[in-house]
N, C-alpha and C positions, 0 to 999 in steps of 0.2 A: 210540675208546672209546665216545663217543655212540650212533656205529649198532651196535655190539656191546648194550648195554645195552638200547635199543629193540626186539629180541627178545625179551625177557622185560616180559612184563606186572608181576609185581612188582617187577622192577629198577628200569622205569622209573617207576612211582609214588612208590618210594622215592628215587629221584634227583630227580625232581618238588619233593617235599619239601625236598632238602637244598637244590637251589638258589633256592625258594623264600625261605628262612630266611634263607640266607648272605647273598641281595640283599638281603633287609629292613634286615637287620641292619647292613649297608654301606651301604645309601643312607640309614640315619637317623644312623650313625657317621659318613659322609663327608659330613653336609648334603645330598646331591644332590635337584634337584626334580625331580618326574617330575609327567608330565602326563596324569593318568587320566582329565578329565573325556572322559564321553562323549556325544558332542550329535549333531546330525541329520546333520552333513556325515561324522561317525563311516562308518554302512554305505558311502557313496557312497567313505570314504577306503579302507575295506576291501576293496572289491571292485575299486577302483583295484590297491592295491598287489597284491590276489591274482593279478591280470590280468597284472600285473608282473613279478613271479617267475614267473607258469609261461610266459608270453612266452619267460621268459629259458631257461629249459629245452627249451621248444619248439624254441627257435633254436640252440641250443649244441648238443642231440640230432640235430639237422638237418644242419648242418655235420660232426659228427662221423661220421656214417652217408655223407654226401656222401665225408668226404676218406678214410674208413677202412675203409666197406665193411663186410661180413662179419666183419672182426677185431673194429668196437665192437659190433655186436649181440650178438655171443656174448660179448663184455665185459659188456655190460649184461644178458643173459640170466643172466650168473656174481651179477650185482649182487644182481635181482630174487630169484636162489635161496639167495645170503646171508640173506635174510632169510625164508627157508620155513617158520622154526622162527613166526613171526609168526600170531596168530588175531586176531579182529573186536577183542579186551578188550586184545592189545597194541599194535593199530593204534592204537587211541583213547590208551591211555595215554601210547605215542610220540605224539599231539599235545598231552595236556596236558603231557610235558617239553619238546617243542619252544615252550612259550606260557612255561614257567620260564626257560626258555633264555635269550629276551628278556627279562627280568626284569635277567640277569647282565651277559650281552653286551651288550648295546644300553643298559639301565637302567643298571646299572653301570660296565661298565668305559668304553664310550663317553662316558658325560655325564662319569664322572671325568675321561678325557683333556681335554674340552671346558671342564668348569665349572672343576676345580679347577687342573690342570697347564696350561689356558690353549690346549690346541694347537687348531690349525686342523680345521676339519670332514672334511675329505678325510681329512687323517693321522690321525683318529680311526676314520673309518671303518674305514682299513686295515689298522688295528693290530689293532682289537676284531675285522675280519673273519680274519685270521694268524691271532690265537687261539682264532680259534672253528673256521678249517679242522684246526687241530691237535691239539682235543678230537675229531675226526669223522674219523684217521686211522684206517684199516681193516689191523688185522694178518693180512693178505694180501698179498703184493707183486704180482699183479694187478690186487687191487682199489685198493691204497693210493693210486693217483691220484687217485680220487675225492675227498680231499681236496681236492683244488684245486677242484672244483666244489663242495665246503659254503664255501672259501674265497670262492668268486664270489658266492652266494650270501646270506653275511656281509656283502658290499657291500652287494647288492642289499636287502639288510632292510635295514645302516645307511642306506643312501640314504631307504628307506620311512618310519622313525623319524624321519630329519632333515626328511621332506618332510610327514609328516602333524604331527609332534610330538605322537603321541600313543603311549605304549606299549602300551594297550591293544588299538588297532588294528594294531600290529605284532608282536603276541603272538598276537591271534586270525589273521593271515595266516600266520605262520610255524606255528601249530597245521595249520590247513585245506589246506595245502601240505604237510605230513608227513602228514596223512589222507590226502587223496588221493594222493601218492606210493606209500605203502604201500600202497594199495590198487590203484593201478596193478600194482604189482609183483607181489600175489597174482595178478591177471586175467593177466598176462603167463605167471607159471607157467605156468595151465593151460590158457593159448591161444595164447602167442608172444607176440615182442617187437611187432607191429602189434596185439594184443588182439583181433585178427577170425579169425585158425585157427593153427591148432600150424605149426610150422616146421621141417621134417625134421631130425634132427641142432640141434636147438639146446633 
């Protein structure tokens, strides 16, 4: 539903909003503490975790082209033109709902498992990252696996959240990570899936 909506620049400004409000509204309803301040170790936590997640892409991309060949390029070629309908005002606005996102997922439903139901870090993780691969199922049944990588993903923020304990610095990675994604993905259109020339047939 996520990357359906991240197409459209007003969609997603307006889904911005809703999830904005809804966390507010739930983290002042459910007591949870979040932890905004932002101090000097903030940039260095930022650029930690960005370096993190797209590691994590880098290597999972890698692997997949190693074991798959030809069949994940042109997957991922199907990926990048999923989202063609995408210009410069919806790249952006898909990162400010990817920074509400964390507001829900990480600010809310995580600290809830953690602060209020008591559970363990890990199983918060995994739970919060389940439901956030399954708001980012893609109705495509090519594409629908991708889910499992906004699933991994989910980890990978909740790990960043548990590891900096800041939301704000896991809101501005998960925005600068969907900016440059989508913007990978436009260069990809009109150069191929290595960004350096077109690619016959793909």
């Amino acid at each position: 539903m996520l990357f359906s909506v991240k197409k459209s620049t007003a969609l997603s400004l307006m889904l911005t909003l809703v999830f904005a409000s809804v966390s507010l509204l739930l983290k002042y309803h459910l007591g949870l503490d979040w932890n905004l301040h932002i101090g000097r170790a903030s940039l260095e936590q930022f650029f930690l975790g960005l370096g993190l997640i797209i590691a994590s892409d880098f290597s999972i991309s890698l692997i997949l082209v190693i074991v798959f060949h030809t069949a994940y390029v042109r997957l991922s070629m199907d990926l990048a033109q999923y989202f063609s309908r995408q210009g410069r005002y919806a790249i952006l606005a898909g990162g400010l709902l990817a920074a509400s996102e964390e507001m829900f997922f990480r600010g809310v439903l995580l600290e809830y498992l953690i602060e209020t139901l008591d559970a363990g870090s890990y199983y918060a993780v995994i739970v919060s990252a389940v439901i956030f691969g399954l708001f980012h199922i893609i109705r495509n049944k090519r594409l629908a696996l991708f889910s499992l990588w906004a699933f991994w993903e989910g980890v990978v923020l909740g790990a960043i959240y548990l590891y900096t304990d800041s939301l704000p610095v896991t809101m501005a990675v998960h925005a600068a990570h969907d900016i440059a994604g989508f913007t990978l993905f436009s260069l990809q259109r009109k150069r191929g899936f290595l960004v350096l020339k077109k690619h016959p047939g793909f």
